[in-house]
C-alpha positions in Angstrom: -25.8 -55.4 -34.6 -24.9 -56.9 -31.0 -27.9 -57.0 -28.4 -27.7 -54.2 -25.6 -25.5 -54.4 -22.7 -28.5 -53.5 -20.4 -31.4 -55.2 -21.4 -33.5 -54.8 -18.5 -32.6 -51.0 -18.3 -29.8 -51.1 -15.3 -26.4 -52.6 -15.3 -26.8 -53.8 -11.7 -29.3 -56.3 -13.6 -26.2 -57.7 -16.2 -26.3 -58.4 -19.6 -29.3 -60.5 -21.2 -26.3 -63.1 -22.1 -25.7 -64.3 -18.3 -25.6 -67.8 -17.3 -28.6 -68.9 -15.2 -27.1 -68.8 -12.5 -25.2 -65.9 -12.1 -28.3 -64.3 -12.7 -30.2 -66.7 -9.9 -27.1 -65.0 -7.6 -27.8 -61.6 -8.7 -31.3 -61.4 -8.5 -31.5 -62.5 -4.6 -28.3 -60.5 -3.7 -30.3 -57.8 -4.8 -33.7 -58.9 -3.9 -32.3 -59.3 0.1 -29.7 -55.9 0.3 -32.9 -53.9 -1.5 -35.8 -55.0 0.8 -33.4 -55.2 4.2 -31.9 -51.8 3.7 -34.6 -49.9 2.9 -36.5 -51.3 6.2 -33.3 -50.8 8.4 -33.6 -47.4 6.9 -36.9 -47.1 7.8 -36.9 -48.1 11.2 -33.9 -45.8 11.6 -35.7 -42.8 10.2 -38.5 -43.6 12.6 -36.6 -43.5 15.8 -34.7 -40.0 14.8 -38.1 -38.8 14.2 -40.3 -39.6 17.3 -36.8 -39.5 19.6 -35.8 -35.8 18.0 -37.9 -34.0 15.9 -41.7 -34.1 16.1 -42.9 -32.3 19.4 -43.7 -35.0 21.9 -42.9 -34.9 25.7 -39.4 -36.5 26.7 -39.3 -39.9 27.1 -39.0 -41.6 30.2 -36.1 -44.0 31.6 -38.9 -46.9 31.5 -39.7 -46.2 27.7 -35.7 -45.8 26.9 -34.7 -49.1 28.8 -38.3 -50.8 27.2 -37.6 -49.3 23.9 -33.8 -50.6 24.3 -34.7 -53.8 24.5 -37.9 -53.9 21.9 -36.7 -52.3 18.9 -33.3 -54.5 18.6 -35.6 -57.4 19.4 -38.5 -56.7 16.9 -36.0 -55.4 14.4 -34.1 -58.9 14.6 -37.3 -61.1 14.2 -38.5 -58.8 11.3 -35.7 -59.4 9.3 -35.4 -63.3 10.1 -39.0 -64.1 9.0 -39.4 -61.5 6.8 -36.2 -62.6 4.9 -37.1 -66.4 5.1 -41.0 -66.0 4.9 -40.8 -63.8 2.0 -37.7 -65.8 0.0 -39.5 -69.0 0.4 -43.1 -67.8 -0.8 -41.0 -65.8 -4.0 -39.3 -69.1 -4.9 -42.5 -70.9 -4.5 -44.1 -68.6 -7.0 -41.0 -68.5 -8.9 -39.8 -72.5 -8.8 -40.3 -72.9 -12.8 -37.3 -70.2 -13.2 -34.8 -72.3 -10.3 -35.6 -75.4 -11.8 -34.7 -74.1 -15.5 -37.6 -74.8 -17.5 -40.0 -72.5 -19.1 -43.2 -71.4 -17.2 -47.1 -71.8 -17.8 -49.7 -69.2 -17.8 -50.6 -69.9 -14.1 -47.1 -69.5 -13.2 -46.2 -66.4 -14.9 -49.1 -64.8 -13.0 -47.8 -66.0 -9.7 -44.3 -64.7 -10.7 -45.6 -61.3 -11.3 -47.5 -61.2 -8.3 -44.1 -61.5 -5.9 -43.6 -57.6 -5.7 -47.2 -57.3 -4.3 -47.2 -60.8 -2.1 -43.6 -59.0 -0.9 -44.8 -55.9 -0.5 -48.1 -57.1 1.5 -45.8 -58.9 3.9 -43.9 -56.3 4.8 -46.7 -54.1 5.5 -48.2 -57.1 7.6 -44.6 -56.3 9.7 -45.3 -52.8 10.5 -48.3 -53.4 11.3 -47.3 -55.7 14.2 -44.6 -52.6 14.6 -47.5 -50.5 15.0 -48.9 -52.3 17.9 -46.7 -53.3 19.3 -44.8 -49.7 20.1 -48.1 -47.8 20.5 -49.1 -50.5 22.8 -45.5 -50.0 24.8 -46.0 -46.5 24.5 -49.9 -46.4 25.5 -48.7 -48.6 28.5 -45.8 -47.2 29.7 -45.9 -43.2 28.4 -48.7 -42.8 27.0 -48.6 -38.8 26.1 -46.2 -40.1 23.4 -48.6 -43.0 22.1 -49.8 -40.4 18.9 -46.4 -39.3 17.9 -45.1 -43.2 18.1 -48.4 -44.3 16.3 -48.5 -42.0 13.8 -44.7 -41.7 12.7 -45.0 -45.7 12.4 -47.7 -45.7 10.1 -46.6 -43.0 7.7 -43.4 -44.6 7.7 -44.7 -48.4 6.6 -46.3 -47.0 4.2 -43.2 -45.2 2.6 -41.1 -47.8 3.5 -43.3 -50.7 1.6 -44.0 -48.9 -1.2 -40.4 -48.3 -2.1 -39.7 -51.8 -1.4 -42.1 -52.4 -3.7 -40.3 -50.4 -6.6 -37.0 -52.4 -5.4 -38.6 -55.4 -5.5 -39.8 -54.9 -9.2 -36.8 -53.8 -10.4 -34.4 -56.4 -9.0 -37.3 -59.2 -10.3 -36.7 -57.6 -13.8 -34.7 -60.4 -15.5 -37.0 -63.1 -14.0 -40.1 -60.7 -15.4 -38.6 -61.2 -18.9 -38.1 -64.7 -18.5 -41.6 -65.1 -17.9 -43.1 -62.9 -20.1 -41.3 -64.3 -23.4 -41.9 -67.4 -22.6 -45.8 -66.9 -21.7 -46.6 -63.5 -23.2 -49.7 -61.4 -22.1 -52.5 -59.3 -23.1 -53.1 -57.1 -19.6 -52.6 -57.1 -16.3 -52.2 -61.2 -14.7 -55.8 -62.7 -13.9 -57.7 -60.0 -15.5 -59.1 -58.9 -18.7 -57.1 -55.4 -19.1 -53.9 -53.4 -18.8 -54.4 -51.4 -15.1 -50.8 -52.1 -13.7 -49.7 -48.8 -15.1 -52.9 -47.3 -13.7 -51.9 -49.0 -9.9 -48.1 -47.9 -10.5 -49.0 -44.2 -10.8 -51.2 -44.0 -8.1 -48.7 -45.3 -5.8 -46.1 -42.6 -7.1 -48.6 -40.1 -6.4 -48.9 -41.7 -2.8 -44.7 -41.7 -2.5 -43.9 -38.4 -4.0 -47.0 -36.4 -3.0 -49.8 -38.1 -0.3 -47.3 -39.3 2.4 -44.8 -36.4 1.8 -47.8 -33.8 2.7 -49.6 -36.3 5.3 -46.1 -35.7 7.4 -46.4 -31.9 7.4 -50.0 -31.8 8.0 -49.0 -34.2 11.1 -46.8 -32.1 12.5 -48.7 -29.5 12.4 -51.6 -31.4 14.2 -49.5 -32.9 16.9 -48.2 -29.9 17.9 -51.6 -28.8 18.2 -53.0 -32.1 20.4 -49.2 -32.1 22.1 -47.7 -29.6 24.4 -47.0 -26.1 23.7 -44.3 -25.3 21.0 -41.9 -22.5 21.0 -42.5 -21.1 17.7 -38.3 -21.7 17.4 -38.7 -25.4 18.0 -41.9 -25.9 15.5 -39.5 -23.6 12.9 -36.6 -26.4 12.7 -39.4 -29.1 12.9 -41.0 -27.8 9.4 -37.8 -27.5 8.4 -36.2 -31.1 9.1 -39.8 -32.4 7.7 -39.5 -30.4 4.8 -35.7 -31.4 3.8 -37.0 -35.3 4.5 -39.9 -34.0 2.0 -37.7 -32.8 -0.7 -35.0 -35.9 -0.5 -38.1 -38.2 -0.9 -39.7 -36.2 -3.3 -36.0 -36.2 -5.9 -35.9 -39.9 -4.8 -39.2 -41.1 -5.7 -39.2 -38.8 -8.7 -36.0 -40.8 -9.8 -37.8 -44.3 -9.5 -41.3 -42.9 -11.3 -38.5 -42.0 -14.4 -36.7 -44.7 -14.0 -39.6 -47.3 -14.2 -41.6 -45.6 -16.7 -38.8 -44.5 -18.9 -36.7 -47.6 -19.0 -39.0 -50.0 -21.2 -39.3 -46.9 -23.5 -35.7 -46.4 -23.8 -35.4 -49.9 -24.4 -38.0 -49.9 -27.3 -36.8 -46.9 -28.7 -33.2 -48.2 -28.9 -34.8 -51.0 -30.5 -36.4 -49.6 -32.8 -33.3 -47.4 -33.9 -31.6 -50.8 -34.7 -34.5 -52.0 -37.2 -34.3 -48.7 -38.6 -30.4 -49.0 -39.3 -31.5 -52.9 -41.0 -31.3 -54.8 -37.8 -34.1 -56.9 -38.2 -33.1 -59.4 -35.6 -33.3 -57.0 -32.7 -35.8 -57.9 -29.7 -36.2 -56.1 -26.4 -36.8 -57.6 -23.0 -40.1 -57.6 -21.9 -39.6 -56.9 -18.4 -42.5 -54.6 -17.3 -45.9 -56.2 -16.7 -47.8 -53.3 -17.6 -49.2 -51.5 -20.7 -45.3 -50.6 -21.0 -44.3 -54.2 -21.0 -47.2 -54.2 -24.0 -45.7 -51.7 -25.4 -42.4 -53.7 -25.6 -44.2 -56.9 -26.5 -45.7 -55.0 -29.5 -42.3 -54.2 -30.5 -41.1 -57.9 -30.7 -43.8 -58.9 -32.8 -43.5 -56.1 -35.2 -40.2 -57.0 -35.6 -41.5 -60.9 -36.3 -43.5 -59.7 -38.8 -40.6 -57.5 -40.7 -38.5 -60.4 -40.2 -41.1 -62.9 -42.0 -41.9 -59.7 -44.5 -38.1 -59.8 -45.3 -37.6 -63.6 -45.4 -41.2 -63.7 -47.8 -39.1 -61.0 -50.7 -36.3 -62.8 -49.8 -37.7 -66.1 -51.3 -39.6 -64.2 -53.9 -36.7 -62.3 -55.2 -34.3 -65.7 -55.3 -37.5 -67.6 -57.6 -38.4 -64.1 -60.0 -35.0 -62.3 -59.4 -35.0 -59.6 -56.9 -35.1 -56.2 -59.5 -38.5 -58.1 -60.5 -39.7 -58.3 -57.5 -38.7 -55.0 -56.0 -40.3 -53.4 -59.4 -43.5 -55.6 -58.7 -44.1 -54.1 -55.6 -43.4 -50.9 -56.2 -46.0 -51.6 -59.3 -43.3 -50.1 -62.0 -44.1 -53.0 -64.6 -47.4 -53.9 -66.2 -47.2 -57.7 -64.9 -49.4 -58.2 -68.1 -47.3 -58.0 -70.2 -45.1 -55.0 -71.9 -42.8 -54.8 -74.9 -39.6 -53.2 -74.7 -36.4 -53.7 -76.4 -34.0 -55.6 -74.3 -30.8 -57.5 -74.4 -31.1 -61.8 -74.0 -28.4 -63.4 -73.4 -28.4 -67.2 -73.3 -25.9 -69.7 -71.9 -25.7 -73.6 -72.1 -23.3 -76.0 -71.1 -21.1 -78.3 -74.0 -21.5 -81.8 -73.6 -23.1 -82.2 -70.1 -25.1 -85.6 -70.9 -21.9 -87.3 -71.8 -20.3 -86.0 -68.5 -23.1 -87.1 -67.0 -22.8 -90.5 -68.1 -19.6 -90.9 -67.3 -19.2 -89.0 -63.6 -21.2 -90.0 -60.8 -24.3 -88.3 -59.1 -22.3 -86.1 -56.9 -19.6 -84.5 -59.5 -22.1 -84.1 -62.0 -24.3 -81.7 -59.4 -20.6 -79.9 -58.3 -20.2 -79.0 -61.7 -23.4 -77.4 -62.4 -23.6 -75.6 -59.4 -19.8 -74.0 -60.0 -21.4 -73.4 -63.6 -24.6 -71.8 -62.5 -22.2 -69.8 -59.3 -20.2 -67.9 -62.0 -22.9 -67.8 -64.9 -25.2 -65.8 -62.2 -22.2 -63.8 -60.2 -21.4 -62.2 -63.6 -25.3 -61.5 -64.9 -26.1 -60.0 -61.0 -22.7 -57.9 -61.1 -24.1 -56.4 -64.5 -27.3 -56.0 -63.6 -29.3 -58.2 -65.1 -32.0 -60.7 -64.5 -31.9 -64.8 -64.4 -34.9 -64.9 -66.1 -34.6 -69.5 -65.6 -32.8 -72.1 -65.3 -33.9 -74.5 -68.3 -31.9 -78.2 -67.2 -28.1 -77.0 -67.3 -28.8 -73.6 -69.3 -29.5 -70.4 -68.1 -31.7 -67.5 -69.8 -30.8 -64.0 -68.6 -32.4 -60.5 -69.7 -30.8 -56.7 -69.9 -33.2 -54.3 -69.6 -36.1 -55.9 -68.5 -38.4 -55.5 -66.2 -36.2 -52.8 -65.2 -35.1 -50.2 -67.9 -31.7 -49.8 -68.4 -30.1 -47.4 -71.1 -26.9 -49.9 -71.1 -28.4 -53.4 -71.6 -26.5 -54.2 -74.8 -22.9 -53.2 -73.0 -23.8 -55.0 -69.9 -24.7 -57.9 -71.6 -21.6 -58.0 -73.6 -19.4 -57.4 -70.5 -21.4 -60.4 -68.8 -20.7 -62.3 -71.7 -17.3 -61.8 -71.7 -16.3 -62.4 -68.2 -18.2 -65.4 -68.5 -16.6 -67.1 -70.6 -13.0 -66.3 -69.4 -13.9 -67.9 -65.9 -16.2 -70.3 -67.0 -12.5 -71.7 -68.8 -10.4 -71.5 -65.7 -13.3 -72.3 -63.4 -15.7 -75.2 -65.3 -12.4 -76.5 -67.1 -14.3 -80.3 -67.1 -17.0 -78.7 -69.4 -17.2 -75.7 -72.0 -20.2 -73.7 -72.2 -21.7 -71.6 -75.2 -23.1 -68.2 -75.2 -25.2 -66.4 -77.9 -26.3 -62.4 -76.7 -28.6 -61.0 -79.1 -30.9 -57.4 -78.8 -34.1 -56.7 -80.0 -38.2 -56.3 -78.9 -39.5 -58.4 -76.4 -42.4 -59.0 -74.6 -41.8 -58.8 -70.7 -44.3 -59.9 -68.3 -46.3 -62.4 -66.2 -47.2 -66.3 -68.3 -49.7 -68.7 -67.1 -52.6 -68.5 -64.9 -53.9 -66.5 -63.0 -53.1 -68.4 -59.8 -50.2 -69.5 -61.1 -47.6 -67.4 -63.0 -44.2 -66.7 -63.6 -42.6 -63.7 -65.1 -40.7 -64.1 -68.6 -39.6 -62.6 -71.8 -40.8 -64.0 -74.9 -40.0 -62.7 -78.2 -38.0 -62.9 -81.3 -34.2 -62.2 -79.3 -35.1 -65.1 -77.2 -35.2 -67.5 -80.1 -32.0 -65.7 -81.4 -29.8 -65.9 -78.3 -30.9 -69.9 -77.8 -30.1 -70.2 -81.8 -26.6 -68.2 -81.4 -25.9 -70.1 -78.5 -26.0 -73.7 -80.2 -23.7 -72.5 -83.0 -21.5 -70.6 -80.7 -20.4 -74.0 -79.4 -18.4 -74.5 -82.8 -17.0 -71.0 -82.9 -13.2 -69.7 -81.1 -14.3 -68.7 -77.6 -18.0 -69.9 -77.7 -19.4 -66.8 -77.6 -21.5 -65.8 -80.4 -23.1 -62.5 -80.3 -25.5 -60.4 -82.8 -23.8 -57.3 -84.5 -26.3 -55.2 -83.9 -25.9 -55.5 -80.1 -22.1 -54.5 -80.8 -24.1 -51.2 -82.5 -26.2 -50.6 -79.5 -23.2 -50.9 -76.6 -21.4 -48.8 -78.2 -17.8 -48.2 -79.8 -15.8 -48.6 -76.2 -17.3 -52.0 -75.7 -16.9 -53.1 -79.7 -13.6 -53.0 -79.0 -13.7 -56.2 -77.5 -15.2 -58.0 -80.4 -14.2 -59.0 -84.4 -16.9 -59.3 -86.8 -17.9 -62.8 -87.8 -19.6 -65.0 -90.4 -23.4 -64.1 -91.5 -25.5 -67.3 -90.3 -29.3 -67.5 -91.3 -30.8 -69.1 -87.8 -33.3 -71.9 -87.5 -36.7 -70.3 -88.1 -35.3 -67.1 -90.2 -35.1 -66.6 -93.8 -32.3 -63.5 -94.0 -29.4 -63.7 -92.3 -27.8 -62.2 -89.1 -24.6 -60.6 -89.2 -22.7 -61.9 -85.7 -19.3 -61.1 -84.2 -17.2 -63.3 -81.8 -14.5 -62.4 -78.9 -11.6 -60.6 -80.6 
């Protein structure tokens, strides 16, 4: 499953595979056309709104030709040091991502402090807005002093807050950079999560304070001011109000967009783990209880991944139907009897190839031998009980039930021994399959254990497996496990000699490939 296109929640931010710097070039194209227009914007909406809508007294030709030459003036200087005060102190806090390397604690704080230090700065420039065009205002008309005042101040406060949000979301990529490589547990320099807290307070100050602190000051000036027709207070309330409901749908947008993001991104995420996609992470971009939220996520998914990895490894030593039926609890790990098919295998002559082949080709040939021995038991379904020096012990039936162990056995058999001749042609290989009781469970101690099958078909399948290395085929199989599989997979067989096996006193009837 491929990562997502839009890791940090916006394709204006590109894809989590970027270069460096592509995403250096990104970030502060953004950073600067964010933060700039939205002041520009600003600064126009002021002058539309003390110049034509809120009830003030018209201004005189000294405050048009003062004004003419102020605002172009203090608009210039704003955006020169604000652009190359605030870049400077953002790479300053940032210099650990421009330089490439991973940051520290200390620095990770810093880097999540830019939208604030950014945000601060430009409220330290309307400010200076503030008095400055009161002060021209007080000095050269001063009946329009409030209105200039006032406007000013509602508007740095809109104005900066939204920067604010821009400022965040363009520092998005750079947030994740810093938060995966020094993860956190709340808010920077503190003790607890309360950027989430902050964030929605200053939503509520956006979409709802400063929205309703602009009516309200209409309604006051036009109190304090001159008279008002009730014509010209009409389209007043009514430009206000339009302004009111754009902001409102635009600051609505951002509170969704921030808050839902990180949530979309986790719940995408989690979709993918659910579908088997343990690798899936998500950017942890928000520095909030939302960014923990996505954190969280991340190590969950460690944890399945390490889980999976941990079953893994403990289905490749025990065989993985034994350890899946082992943690659902389906077998007594005691120890159970049960009848079951054993098959053995073991190769012909492997200490005089050793002897005579190097190192190298001796441990090529076993592991081709062991490849096809263990394709054909798992495509049956059956166990690799061990590996006992170049033999293998396999089980039907066990810990698992299965209704079919003799037949799959048989068929295992089989197709063993036709590829172990094209495949293994430098050694031959026998193989004895016998059925009968056997005890199935956990041997050794109690720290230390392994899951076997002992029983009187184990030392039948070893001892058919040593004489089937003298018979047509080498495969040597018990009759009655021909009875047990059934007439459709007897078919494949011819009956055999009787042989009494090492340890027995009657004989067993056997049957070899037909």
């Amino acid at each position: 499953m491929p990562a997502p296109s839009t890791p940090y929640g916006s394709r204006l931010l590109g894809s989590g595979e970027q270069s460096a710097r592509r995403m250096r070039v990104r970030v502060q194209l953004l950073l600067t056309v964010l933060v700039m227009v939205t002041n520009l914007l600003g600064a126009v909406i002021v002058f539309v709104i003390t110049s034509f809508v809120i009830p003030a007294p018209s201004p005189t030709r000294g405050t048009v030709v003062s004004l003419a030459i102020a605002v172009p003036t203090y608009v210039v200087f704003a955006v020169v040091v604000g652009g190359t005060v605030g870049t400077t102190r953002a790479l300053r806090a940032m210099q650990w991502w421009t330089l490439g390397r991973e940051p520290g604690p200390v620095e990770r704080d810093a880097t999540l402090r830019v939208p604030w230090q950014l945000t601060r700065m430009q409220g330290l420039l309307w400010t200076l807005a503030f008095l400055l065009f009161t002060g021209l205002a007080v000095t050269i008309q001063p009946e329009r002093a409030l209105t200039t005042g006032a406007t000013l101040l509602v508007a740095g406060v809109l104005v900066g807050a939204i920067a604010h949000l821009f400022v965040q979301f363009a520092l998005r990529p750079i947030a994740a950079r810093a938060l995966t490589a020094a993860p956190f547990t709340g808010a920077p320099g503190t003790g607890r999560a309360s950027r989430l807290g902050r964030r929605m307070v200053l939503y509520w100050l956006l979409g709802t304070a400063v929205p309703v602190l602009a009516l309200m000051m209409t309604g006051l000036l036009s109190l304090a001011g001159r008279e008002t027709s009730v014509t010209e207070l009409s389209v007043v309330m009514l430009v206000v109000g339009g302004v009111v409901l754009i902001f409102g749908l635009f600051i609505t947008v951002l509170n969704t967009r921030a808050v839902v993001a990180p949530v979309e991104s986790v719940r995408d995420a989690m979709r993918a783990v659910e579908r088997g996609d343990l690798d899936r992470t998500v950017a942890v971009f928000d520095a909030t209880e939302l960014g923990q939220l996505q954190a969280g996520f991340n190590q969950m998914a460690a944890g399945l991944r390490e889980r999976e990895h941990l079953r893994d490894l403990f289905g490749r030593h025990v065989g993985h139907e034994v350890a899946a039926a082992a943690a659902a609890g389906a077998v007594e790990l005691g120890g159970e009897a049960r009848v079951a098919t054993v098959l053995f295998v073991d190769l012909v002559g492997s200490t005089r190839y050793a002897t005579e082949h190097g190192p190298t080709e001796v441990v090529g040939v076993l592991n081709r031998f062991f490849g096809v021995v263990v394709d054909e038991i798992d495509a049956q379904g059956g166990l690799v009980n061990k590996f006992i020096g170049d033999a293998v012990l396999a089980v039907f039936g066990a810990p698992v039930d299965r209704p079919d162990h003799a037949r799959a056995a048989l068929e295992a058999a089989r197709r063993m021994a036709a590829r172990l001749a094209v495949e293994v042609p430098e050694v031959g290989a026998g193989i004895g399959v016998t059925t009968g009781e056997v005890v199935a469970g956990n041997v050794g101690h109690r720290s230390r254990f392994e899951y076997t099958v002992i029983g009187d078909a184990v030392n039948s399948a070893s001892r058919l497996t040593d004489l089937a290395k003298q018979v047509p085929g080498r495969v040597l199989v018990a009759r009655a496990t021909l009875d047990a599989a059934g007439p459709a997979e007897a078919a494949h067989w011819r009956p055999h000699d009787d042989v009494v096996l090492r340890g027995r006193t009657a004989p067993t009837a056997t049957a070899v490939l037909a």
